[in-house]
C-alpha positions, 0 to 999 in steps of 0.5 A, a space after each residue: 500500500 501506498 504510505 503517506 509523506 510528511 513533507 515537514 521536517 521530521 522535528 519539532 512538537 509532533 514528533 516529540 508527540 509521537 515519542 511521548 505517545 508511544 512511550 505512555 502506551 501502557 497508561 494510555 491503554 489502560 486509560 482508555 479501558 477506564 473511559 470505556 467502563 464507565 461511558 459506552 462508545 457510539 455503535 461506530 463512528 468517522 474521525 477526520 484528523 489534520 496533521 500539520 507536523 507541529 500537531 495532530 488534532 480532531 476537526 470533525 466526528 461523524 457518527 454515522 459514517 459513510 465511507 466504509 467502501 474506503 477501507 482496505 479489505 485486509 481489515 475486514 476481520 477487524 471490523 466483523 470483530 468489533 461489530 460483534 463485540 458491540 452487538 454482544 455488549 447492545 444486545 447480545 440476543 440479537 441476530 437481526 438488524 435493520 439498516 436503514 440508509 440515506 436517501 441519496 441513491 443515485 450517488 453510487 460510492 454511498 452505495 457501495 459503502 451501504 453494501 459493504 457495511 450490509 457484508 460487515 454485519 453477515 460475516 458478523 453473523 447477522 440477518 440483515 436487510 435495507 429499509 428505505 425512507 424514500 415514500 418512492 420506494 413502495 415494494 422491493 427494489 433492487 439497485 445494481 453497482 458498477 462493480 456487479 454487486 447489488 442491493 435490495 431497497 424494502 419499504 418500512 412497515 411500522 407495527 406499534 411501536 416496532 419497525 421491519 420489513 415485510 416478514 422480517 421483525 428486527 432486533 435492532 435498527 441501525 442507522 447510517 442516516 444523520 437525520 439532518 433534516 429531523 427524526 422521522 415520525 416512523 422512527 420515533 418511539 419504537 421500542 426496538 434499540 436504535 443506533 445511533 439513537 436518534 439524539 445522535 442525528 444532526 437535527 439535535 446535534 452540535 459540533 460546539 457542544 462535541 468540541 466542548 466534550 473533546 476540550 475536556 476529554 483533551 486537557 484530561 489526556 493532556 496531563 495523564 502524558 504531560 504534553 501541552 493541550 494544544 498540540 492535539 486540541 482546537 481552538 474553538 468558539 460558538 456564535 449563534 443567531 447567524 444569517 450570513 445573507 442579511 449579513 445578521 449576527 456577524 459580529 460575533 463571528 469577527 470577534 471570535 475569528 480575530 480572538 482565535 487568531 491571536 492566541 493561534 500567534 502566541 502558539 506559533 511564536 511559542 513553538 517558532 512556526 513561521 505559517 500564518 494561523 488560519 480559522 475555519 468557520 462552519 456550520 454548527 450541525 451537518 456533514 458532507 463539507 458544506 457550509 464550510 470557510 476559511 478566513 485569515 482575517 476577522 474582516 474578511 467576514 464582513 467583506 464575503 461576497 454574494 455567492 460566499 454567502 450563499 454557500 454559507 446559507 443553507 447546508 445538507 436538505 436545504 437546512 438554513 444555517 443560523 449558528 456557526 462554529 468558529 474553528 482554529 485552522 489546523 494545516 495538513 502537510 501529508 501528500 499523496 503523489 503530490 497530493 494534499 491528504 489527511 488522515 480519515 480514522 473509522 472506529 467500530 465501539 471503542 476499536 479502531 478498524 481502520 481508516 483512509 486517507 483523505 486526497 485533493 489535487 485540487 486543494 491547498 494545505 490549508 484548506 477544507 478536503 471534503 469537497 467535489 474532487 476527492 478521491 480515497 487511499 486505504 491506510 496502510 497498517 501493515 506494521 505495528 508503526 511502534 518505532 518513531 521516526 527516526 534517522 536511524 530506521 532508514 526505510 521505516 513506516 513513518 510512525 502515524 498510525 498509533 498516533 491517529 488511533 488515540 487521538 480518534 478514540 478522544 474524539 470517539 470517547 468526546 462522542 460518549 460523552 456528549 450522547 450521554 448529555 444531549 
């Protein structure tokens, strides 16, 4: 497989990080099982990274991922593992899940992801079947793939309180729809486990409230290894009230840009990096990389022309966006084949099962890579990685790997934390 290269200088901050990270595995992985007593891990759950050389951090936690076509096919096991250790600690009676997809049907990778994550669950060793939302799909509906495969679309029946298919009553209902545009009345109150629960969708959810969790979780971390938080936490600040076509509320977000900025600064100037800090604003609650902007400068705000604003306006189902994250902009200085990538890390309850890396030809350093273009590298875990980068290994994986997975199960734990509370 492919491995990625950083092209910074190997010193400095991160590899320190490294050295450190690997040095404490023992506590870090007792740690984490404490953590994993006491707070139950979302079912599974996507976490992009950002590594910039001088630091490694979360920018966003999907909980209901949708790119499990973009794992490498040696860890198939991994993931019929996890599913089952999951499935035995949700429900361990279960052996039928209903899965129930997002309505997009014409984008041909979500469908190849729907039928890997449909395998994932047999080789686990459950019945399972696809229920759709779309009020189009009124009777069994098969969906061909270009790579010959295909799925089988049923339309929902509800029962009382239960939801299934024709002849087919489920244990559990598993989700791999974020639920933007809201709960669905059919999904509401039924008395079969449903996860993520719905709680988890975006129509309640909130990536302030996620990094808020995830600055606790981090400082904790922090000091259990004795590293500076920042290294591995965003700066972040929440502004509400938004209407960026009326040019409402942008007060707010000036200051908060200008705020983060300067204590970026003082980070840099700390740590003697010579890149100019960025933010990034975006909306508070959605995925697919909408609603997304970097400025450089608090003025730049007032200054956004007619289509920014409309790219800013409304998200994923035409949800108007009226609340805002204010996000420290974390530089990505991995490449592949010249490349500009970042780090995709996908976790089954508290395992990590693999990952991809992000690619954009198309895209700088410093800005968002989930846009129109992209396209995904399996990560390659071919080895332990448990060696830092280092002259004197000449030829050695670069030490990434282990490093991601910690840092992804606090975003994962940050997740825990934030479901138990909403």
């Amino acid at each position: 497989m492919l491995v990625p290269h950083l092209t910074t200088a190997m010193k400095g901050p991160i590899l320190d990080l490294e050295k450190r990270v690997l040095g404490a595995m023992p506590i870090i992985e007792h740690w984490f099982r404490s953590q994993w007593k006491n707070h139950a891990a979302p079912f599974y759950c996507s976490v992009d990274l950002r590594n910039s050389g001088f630091k490694l951090a979360p920018v966003d936690t999907n909980l209901f991922p949708g790119g499990f076509n973009n794992l490498s096919s040696d860890f198939i096991p991994l993931c019929v593992q996890a599913i089952m250790g999951a499935i035995e600690r949700i429900f361990p009676n279960a052996h039928s899940i209903l899965l129930i997809p997002e309505s997009n049907t014409r984008n041909v990778f979500y469908l190849q992801n729907i039928y890997v994550l449909q395998t994932l669950l047999r080789h686990a060793g459950m019945s399972v079947r696809i229920g759709s939302l779309l009020p189009e799909i009124t009777k069994i509906t098969k969906i061909n793939l270009p790579d010959g495969n295909n799925l089988i679309f049923e339309p929902l029946q509800r029962k009382g309180n239960r939801l299934g298919l024709e002849n087919f009553d489920p244990h559990i209902v598993l989700l791999n729809n974020d639920l933007s545009t809201g709960a669905p009345l059919i999904l509401q109150h039924l008395e079969q486990i449903v996860i993520p629960p719905l709680r988890a969708g975006w129509f309640t959810r909130r990536k302030s409230q996620h990094f808020a969790f995830y600055d606790s979780v981090a400082h904790e971390f922090s000091e259990l290894i004795d590293i500076d938080p920042w290294l591995i936490n965003p700066y972040f600040a929440f502004c509400g009230e938004i209407n960026f076509l009326e040019s409402k509320g942008e007060d707010c977000v000036v200051r908060n840009v200008d705020k983060i900025l300067h204590k970026i600064q003082e980070k840099y100037a700390q740590y003697a990096i010579k890149e100019d800090p960025f933010v990034i604003i975006k909306a508070d609650a959605g995925t697919y990389g909408m609603g997304i902007m970097k400025v450089k400068n608090g003025a730049e705000i007032r200054a956004l022309n007619r289509k920014q604003r409309n790219k800013m306006a409304v998200v994923k189902g035409g949800q108007s966006v009226t609340k805002v994250l204010v996000q420290e902009g974390v530089y990505t200085f991995e490449n592949l084949n010249a490349a500009v990538a970042e780090p995709v890390i996908y976790m089954i309850d508290h395992y990590v099962v693999g990952g991809f890396y992000r690619v954009h030809t198309g895209r700088g350093v410093d800005e968002n890579l989930n846009a129109p273009g992209m396209h995904f590298v399996p990560l390659a875990f071919e080895t332990a990685c448990l060696l830092p980068d280092n002259e004197a290994y000449p030829g050695h994986i670069p030490n990434r790997f282990y490093s991601y997975g910690v840092i992804a199960r606090l975003a994962l734990l940050a997740a825990a934390l934030e479901l138990e509370q909403i």
